[in-house]
C-alpha positions as CSV (number, residue, x, y, z in Angstrom):
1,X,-27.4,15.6,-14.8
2,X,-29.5,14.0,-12.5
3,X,-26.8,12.9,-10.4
4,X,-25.5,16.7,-10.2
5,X,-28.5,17.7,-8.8
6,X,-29.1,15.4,-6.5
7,X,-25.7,16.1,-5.1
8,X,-26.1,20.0,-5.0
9,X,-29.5,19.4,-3.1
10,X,-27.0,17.1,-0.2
11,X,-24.9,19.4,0.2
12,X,-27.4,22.6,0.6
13,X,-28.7,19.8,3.1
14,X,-25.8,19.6,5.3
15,X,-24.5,23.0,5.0
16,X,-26.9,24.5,6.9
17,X,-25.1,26.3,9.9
18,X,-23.4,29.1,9.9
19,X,-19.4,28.8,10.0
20,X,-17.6,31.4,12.1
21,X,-15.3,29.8,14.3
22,X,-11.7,30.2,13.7
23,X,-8.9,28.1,15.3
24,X,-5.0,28.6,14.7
25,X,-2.3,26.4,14.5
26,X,1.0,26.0,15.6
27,X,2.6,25.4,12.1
28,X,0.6,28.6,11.0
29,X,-2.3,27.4,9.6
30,X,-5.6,28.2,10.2
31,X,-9.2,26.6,10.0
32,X,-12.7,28.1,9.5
33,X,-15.3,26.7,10.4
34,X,-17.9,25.8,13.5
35,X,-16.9,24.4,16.4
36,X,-18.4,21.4,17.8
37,X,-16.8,20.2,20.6
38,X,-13.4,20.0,22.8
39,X,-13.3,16.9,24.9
40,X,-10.3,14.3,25.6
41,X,-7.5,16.6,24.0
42,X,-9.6,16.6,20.8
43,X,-11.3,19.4,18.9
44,X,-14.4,18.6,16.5
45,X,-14.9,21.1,14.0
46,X,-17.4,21.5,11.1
47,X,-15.9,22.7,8.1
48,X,-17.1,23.6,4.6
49,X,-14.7,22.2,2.2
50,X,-13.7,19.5,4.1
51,X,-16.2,18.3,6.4
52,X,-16.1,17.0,10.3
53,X,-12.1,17.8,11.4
54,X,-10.3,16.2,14.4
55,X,-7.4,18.5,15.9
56,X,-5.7,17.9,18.8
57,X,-5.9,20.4,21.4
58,X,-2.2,20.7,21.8
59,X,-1.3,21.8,18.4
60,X,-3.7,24.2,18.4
61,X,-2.5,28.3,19.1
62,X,-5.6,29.9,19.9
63,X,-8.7,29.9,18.6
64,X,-12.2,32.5,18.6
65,X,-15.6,32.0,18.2
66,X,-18.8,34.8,18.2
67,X,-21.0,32.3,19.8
68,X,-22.3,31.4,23.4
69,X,-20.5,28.1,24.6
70,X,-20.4,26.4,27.4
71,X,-16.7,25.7,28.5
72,X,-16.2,23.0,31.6
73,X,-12.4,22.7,33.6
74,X,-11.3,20.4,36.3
75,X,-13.2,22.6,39.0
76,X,-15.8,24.5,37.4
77,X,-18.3,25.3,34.4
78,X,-18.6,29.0,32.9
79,X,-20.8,30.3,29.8
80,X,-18.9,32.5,27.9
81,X,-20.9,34.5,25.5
82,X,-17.6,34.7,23.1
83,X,-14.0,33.2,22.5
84,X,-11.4,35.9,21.8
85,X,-8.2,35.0,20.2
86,X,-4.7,35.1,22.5
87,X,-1.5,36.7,21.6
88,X,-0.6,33.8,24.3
89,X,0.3,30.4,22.1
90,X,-1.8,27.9,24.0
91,X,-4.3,29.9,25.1
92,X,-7.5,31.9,24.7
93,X,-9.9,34.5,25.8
94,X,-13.1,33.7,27.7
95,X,-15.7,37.2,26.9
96,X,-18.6,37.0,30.1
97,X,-18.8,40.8,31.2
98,X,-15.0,40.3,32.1
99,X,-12.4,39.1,29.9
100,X,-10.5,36.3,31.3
101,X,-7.1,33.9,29.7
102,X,-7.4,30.5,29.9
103,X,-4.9,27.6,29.1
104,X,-6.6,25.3,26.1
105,X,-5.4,22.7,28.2
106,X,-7.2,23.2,31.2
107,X,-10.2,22.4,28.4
108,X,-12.2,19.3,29.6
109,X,-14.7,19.9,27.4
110,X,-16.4,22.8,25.6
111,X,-19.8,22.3,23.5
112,X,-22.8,24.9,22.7
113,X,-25.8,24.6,25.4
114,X,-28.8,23.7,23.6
115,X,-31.4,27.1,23.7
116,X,-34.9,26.9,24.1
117,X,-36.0,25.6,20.5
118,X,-38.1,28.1,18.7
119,X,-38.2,26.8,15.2
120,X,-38.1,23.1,13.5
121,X,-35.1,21.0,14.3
122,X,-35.0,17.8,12.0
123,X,-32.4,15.3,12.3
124,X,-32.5,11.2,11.7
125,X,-30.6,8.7,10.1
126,X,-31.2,5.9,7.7
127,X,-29.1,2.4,7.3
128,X,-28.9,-0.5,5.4
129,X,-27.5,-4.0,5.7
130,X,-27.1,-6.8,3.2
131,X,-25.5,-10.1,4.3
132,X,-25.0,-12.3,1.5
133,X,-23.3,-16.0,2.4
134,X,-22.5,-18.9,0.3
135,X,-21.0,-22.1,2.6
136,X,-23.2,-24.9,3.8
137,X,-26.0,-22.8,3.9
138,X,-27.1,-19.8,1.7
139,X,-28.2,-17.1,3.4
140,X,-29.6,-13.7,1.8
141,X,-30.4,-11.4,4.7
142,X,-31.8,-7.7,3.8
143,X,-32.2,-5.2,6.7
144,X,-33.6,-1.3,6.5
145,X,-34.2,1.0,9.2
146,X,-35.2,4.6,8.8
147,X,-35.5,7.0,12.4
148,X,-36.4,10.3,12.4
149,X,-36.8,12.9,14.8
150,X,-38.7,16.8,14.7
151,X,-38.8,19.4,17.3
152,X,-41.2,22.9,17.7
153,X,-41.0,24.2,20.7
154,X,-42.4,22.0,23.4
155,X,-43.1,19.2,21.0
156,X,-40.7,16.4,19.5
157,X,-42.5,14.2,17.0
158,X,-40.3,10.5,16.7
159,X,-40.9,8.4,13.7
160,X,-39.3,4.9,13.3
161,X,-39.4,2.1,10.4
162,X,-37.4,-0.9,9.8
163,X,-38.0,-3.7,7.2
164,X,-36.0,-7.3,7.4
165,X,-36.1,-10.1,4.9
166,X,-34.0,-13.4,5.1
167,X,-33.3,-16.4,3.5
168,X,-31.6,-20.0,4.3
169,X,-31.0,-22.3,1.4
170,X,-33.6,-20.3,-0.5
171,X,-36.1,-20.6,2.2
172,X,-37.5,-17.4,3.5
173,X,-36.6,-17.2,7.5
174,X,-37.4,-14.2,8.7
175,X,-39.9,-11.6,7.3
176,X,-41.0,-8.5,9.2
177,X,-41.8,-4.9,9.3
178,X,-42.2,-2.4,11.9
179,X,-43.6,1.0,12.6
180,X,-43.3,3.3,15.5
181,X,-44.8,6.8,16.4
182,X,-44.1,8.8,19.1
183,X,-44.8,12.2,20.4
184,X,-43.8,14.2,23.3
185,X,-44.8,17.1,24.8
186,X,-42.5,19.3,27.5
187,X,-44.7,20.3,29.9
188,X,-41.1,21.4,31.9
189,X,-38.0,21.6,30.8
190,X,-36.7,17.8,31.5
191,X,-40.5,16.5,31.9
192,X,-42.4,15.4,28.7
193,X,-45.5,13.3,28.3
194,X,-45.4,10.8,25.9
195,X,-48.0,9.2,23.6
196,X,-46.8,5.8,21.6
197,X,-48.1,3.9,18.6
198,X,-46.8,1.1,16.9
199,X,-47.7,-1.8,14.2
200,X,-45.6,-5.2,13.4
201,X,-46.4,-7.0,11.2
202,X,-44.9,-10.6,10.5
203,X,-45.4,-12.5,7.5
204,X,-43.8,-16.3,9.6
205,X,-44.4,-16.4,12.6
206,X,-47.5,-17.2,14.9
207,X,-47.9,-13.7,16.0
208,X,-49.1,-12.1,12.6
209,X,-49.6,-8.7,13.7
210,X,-49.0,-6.7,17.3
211,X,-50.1,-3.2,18.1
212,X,-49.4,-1.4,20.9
213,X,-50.6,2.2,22.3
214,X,-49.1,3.6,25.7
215,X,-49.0,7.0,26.9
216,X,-47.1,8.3,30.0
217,X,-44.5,10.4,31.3
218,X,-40.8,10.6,30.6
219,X,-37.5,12.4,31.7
220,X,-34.7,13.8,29.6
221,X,-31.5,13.4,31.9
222,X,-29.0,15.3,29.6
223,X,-29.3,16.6,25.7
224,X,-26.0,18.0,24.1
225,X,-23.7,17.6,21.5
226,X,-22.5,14.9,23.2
227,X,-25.7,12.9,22.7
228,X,-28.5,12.3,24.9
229,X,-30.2,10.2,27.4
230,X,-33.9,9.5,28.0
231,X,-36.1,7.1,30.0
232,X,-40.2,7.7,30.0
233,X,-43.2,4.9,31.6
234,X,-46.3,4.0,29.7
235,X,-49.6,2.5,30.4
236,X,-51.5,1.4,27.9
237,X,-52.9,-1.7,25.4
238,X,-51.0,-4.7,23.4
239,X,-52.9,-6.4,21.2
240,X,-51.4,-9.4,19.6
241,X,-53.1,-11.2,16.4
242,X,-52.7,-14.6,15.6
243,X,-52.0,-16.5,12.2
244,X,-55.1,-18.8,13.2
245,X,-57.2,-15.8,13.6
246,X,-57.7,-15.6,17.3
247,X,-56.3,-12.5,19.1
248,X,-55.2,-11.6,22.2
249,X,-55.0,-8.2,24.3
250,X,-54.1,-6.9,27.6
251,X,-53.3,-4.0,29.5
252,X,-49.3,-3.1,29.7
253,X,-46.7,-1.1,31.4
254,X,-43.6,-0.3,29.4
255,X,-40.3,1.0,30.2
256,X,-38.4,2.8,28.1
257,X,-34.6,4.7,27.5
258,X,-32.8,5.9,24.6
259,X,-29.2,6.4,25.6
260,X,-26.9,7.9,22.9
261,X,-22.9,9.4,23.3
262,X,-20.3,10.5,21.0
263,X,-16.8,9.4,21.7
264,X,-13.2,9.7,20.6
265,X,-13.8,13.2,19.1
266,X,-17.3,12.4,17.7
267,X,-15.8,9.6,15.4
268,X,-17.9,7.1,16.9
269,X,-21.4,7.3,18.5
270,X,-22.2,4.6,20.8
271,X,-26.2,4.3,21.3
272,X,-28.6,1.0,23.6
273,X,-32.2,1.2,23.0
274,X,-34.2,-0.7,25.0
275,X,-38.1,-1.2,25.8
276,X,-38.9,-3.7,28.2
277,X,-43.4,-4.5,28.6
278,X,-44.9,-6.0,31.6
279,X,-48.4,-7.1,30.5
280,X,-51.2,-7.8,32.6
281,X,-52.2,-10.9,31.5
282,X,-51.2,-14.9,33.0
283,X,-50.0,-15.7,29.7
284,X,-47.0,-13.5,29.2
285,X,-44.6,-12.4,32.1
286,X,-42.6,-9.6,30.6
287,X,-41.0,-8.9,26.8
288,X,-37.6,-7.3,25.9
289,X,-37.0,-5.6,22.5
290,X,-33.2,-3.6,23.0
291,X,-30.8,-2.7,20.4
292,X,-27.0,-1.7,21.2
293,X,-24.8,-0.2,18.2
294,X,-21.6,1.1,17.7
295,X,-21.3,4.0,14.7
296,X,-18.5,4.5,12.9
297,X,-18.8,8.3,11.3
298,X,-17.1,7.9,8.5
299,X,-17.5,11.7,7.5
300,X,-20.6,14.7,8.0
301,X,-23.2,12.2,6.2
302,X,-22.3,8.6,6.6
303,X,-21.7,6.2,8.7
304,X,-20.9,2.7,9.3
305,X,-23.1,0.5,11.9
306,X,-22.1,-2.7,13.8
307,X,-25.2,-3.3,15.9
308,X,-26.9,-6.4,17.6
309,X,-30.2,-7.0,18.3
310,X,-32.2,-8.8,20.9
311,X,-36.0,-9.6,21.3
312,X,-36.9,-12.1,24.3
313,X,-40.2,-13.0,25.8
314,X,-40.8,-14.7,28.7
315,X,-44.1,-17.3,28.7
316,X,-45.6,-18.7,31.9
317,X,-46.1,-22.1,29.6
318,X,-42.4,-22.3,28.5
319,X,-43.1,-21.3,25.3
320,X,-40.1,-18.4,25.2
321,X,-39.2,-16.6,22.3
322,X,-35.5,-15.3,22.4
323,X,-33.8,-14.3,19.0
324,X,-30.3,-12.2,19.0
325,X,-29.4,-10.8,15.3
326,X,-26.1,-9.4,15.0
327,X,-25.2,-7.1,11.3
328,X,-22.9,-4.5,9.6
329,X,-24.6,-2.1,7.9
330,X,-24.1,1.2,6.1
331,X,-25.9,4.5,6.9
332,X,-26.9,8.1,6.2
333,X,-27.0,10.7,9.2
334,X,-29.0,14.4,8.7
């Protein structure tokens, strides 16, 4: 019983859009649904019974849809406030004051503009990794990450957490936790200003705990279904607390991007994080801390995650610190 319900309460989670697209097909059949996207011959459409659909653009007839999209050709780039279905096989009707035919072929891509946001917006995912060995050495390696994001008008709250546990021969290696807050504020409508928090904490290593607050602008180059791509600057404080009890602080600038894209139809999502710190201090020369993933959607709610990880940072006494990570993990998308 419990089961049921959590599974009714998923699906009134993912259903939440509206589905009024229609698109026709050459063998007769027709889907229902809402549109995502048209880009590389493919069509992306959200469905109700059967979830996220790939169709390729040259079995479709025609198609309609009541909804403002923005449609992109070889030469130019046109809002039409509707699609109207053609008596024309292979084409449709673009609705913009005039009505106007158009070859589906001629399609390079065709998405919905993102409005001005006037109410919440919540989206996120959460993935998990288990690597489990048994060869010359043992190894046991647990990896979570949660990342969520929220958005009301001209604010975007961020929230990030990841937890990693390892061990070799029975030995623990590796054990960390992480927590990051950010929130923007639009002041314009690519321009945000940023304010960061964050907390590690590490249970090994010599570094026990690092905080870091930074505030500063940032620039949203493009935001669509396609995915999105961000870079912002922040000045502010790292704090670093040693296992022997001594700490040490400085004053740091960090540079930032988020860079995310759909491809092949929205079956995969390709996303490189990166945040690179230049403290000023005569100890440390600069820090990395990137991530670069490849996601696998495997339907409207899961996913699965190849990703590879990299820390590095760079000490004026030789004492570097560079550790890759590379894992296969499963994941929930909302």
């Amino acid at each position: 019983m419990l089961l049921r319900s959590w599974f009714f309460i998923l699906i009134c989670l993912f259903s939440g859009h509206s589905l009024a697209d229609t698109v026709w097909l050459d063998n007769g059949d027709r889907l229902s649904g809402r549109i995502e996207l048209i880009e590389g011959g493919r069509l992306v459409m959200a469905t109700e019974l059967a979830g996220t659909v790939t169709v390729s653009v040259s079995r479709i007839r025609t198609l309609e849809s009541d909804r403002g999209l923005l449609i992109k050709t070889h030469d130019h780039a046109e809002r039409a406030l509707s699609l109207r279905a053609s008596e024309t096989p292979g084409e449709v009707l673009l609705v913009n004051g005039a009505v106007q035919s158009l070859a589906l072929r001629d399609i390079r891509q065709l998405l919905e503009p993102r409005p001005l946001i006037e109410d919440w917006q919540w989206s996120g995912k959460a993935a998990a990794a288990l690597d489990v060995k048994q060869a010359d050495s043992d190894t046991r390696d647990l990896d979570i990450s949660v990342d969520t994001k929220a958005r009301h008008g001209d604010w975007r709250h961020e929230l990030g957490y990841e937890f990693e546990r390892d061990f070799r021969n029975e030995q623990k290696s590796r054990h960390v936790w992480e927590a990051e807050y950010d929130l923007s504020w639009f002041f314009a409508d690519k321009w945000f200003w940023q304010t960061s928090l964050g907390y590690r904490r590490d249970f090994l290593e010599e570094v026990a705990r690092r905080r870091q607050l930074g505030v500063g602008p940032g620039y949203e180059w493009w935001n669509n279904s396609l995915g999105h791509f961000e870079t912002a600057a922040r000045l502010g404080h790292l704090r670093l607390d040693r296992r022997d009890g001594s700490a040490w602080h400085a004053s740091a600038l960090a540079l930032e991007w988020d860079y995310r894209r759909f491809l092949f139809g929205k079956r995969f999502e390709l996303y490189h994080t990166a945040e690179t710190l230049i403290p000023d201090a005569s100890e440390i020369r600069w820090s990395v801390d990137a991530e670069l993933g490849l996601r696998y959607l495997l339907n409207s709610w899961a996913s699965l995650s190849l990703i590879a990880d990299w820390d590095y940072l760079n000490a004026t006494d030789g004492s570097d610190i560079n550790y890759r990570r590379y894992r296969l993990g499963m994941g929930i998308n909302w």
